[in-house]
N, C-alpha and C positions, 0 to 999 in steps of 0.2 A: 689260839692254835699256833704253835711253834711250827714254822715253813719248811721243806727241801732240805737237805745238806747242799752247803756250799765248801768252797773250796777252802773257806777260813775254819769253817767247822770242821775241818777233817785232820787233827792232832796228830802228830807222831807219837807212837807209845815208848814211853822213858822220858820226856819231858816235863814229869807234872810240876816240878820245880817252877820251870820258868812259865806255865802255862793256867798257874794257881794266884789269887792276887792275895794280899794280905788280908784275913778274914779278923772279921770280931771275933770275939768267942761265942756269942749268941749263933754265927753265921757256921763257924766251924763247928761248932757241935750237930745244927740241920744238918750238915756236910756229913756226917759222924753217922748219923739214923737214917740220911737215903741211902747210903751205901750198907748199913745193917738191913733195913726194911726190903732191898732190895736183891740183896743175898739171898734172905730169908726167903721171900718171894719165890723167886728163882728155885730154892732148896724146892719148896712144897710145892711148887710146877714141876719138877722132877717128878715127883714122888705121884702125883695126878697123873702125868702121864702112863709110867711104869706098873700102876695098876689098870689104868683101862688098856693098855697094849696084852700085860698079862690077859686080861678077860676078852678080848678082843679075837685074841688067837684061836679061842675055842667057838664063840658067837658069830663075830661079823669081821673075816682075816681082812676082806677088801679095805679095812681102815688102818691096817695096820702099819702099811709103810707110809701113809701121811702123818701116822700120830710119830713115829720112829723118827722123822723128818724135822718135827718140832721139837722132842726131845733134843737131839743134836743143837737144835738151836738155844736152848733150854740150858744143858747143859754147859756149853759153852757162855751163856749171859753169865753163869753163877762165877763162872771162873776170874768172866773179867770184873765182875765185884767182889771178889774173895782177892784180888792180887790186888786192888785198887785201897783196899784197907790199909796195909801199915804204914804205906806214906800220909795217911789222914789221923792217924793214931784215932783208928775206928777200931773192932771187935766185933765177931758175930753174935745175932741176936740173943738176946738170952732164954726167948720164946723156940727157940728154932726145933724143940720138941714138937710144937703147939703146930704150926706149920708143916712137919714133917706127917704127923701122925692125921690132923686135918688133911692135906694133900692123900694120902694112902686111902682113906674112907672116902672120900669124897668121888676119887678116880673108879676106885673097886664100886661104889654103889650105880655111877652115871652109866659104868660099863654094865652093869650086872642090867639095869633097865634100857639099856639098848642103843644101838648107834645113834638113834635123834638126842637123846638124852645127850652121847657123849661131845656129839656140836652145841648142843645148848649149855654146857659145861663148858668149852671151849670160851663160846661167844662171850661168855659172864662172864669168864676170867680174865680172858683178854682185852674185854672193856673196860675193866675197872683198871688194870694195869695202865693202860693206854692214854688214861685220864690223869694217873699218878705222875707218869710218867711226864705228860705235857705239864702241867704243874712244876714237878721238877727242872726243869729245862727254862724254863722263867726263871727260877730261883739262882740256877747252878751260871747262866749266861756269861756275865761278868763277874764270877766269882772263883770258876773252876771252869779253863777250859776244856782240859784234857777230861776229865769228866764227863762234862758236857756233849761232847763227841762223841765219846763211848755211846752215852746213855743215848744220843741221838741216833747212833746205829742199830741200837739193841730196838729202837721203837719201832723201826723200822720192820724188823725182823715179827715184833709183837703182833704190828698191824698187818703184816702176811695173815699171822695165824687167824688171828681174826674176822678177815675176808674170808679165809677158806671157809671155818668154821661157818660162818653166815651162808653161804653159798653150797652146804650141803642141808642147811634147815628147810623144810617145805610148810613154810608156810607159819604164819599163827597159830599156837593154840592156846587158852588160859590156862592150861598146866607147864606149857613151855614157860611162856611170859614169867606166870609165878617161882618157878623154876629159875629162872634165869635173873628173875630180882630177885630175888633170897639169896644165890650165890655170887653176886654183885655186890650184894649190902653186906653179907660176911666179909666178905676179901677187903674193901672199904675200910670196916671195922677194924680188922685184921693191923690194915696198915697204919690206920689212926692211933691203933694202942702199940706198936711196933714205935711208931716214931713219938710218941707221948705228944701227941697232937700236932704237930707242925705242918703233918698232912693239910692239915685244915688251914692251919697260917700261909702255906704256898698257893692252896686253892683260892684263896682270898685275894692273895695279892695279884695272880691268873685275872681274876678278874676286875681288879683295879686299876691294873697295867702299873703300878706303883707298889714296892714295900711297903709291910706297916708297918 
């Protein structure tokens, strides 16, 4: 688990130059797919959002200025991986249909069954993110600071939503749980085929505490 921001982690923005170390190319290209996969991400959590808010308005409004709330955060995560691209000679996803059109279903269906649905939607998401996220931050450490920082703020902001989220569930149920693994192991999937596996190469080294 990657600790607190410190005061070294906290990058000025415009310095990725001096703040980036000489990468292999094996290192630069993961560099290349967290910042696609994480676009991408970002995109299709837009779009989750903006349908259960649309469905939200008419069913359950009380949710609606917490979901508005994450949007705004949502929103802005995409930004700062969409400006963080062309200094890494990255491009967005080439999936980012796949993402977009999954995020819109997904939001529209959790809202249409009801505000537990829409935090057990939440929770899912935001877990799996959360864990990518830690993952990357091992990887990106001494490789990419200015990055690194970024992507340390935005977890921060993830792991908001994901408490909220958690903290409006009452309780177990086996159709939550199932619910909420199903849409954990998509999003997972999601990102493993986004980044052609390297998902899995960061996970690993997470847990080695060493490169492979």
């Amino acid at each position: 688990m990657i600790g607190p921001l410190s005061k070294a982690d906290l990058v000025p923005a415009g310095r990725a130059g001096s703040e980036r170390a000489a990468l292999a190319p094996a290192d630069a290209l993961t560099v290349r797919r967290i910042l696609k996969v994480n676009h991408a991400g970002e995109y299709g959590a837009i779009r989750i959002y903006r349908a259960q808010i649309a469905v939200a308005k008419r069913t359950c409004v009380e949710v609606v200025p917490q979901l508005e709330h994450m949007l705004e955060h949502e929103i802005e995560h995409c930004r700062v991986f969409r400006e963080a691209m062309p200094a890494r000679s990255a491009r967005p996803c080439r999936v980012m249909s796949l993402w977009s059109l999954g995020g819109s279903v997904l939001g529209f269906v959790t809202a249409v069954m009801g505000r537990q649905t829409i935090w057990t939607c939440t929770a899912a998401v935001e877990a799996a993110v959360h864990r990518h996220l830690d993952d990357q931050l091992h990887f990106l450490r001494d490789k990419d600071r200015e990055l690194y920082a970024a992507i340390l703020a935005i977890r921060e902001e993830e792991l908001s939503h994901l408490r909220t989220a958690e903290s409006h569930l009452r309780g177990t149920t086996l159709g939550g749980s199932a619910l909420r693994g199903a849409i954990s192991s998509v999003t997972d999937a999601l990102i493993w085929l986004s980044t052609w596996g390297d998902s899995s190469r960061m996970a690993k080294e997470l847990k080695t505490g060493a490169p492979t």
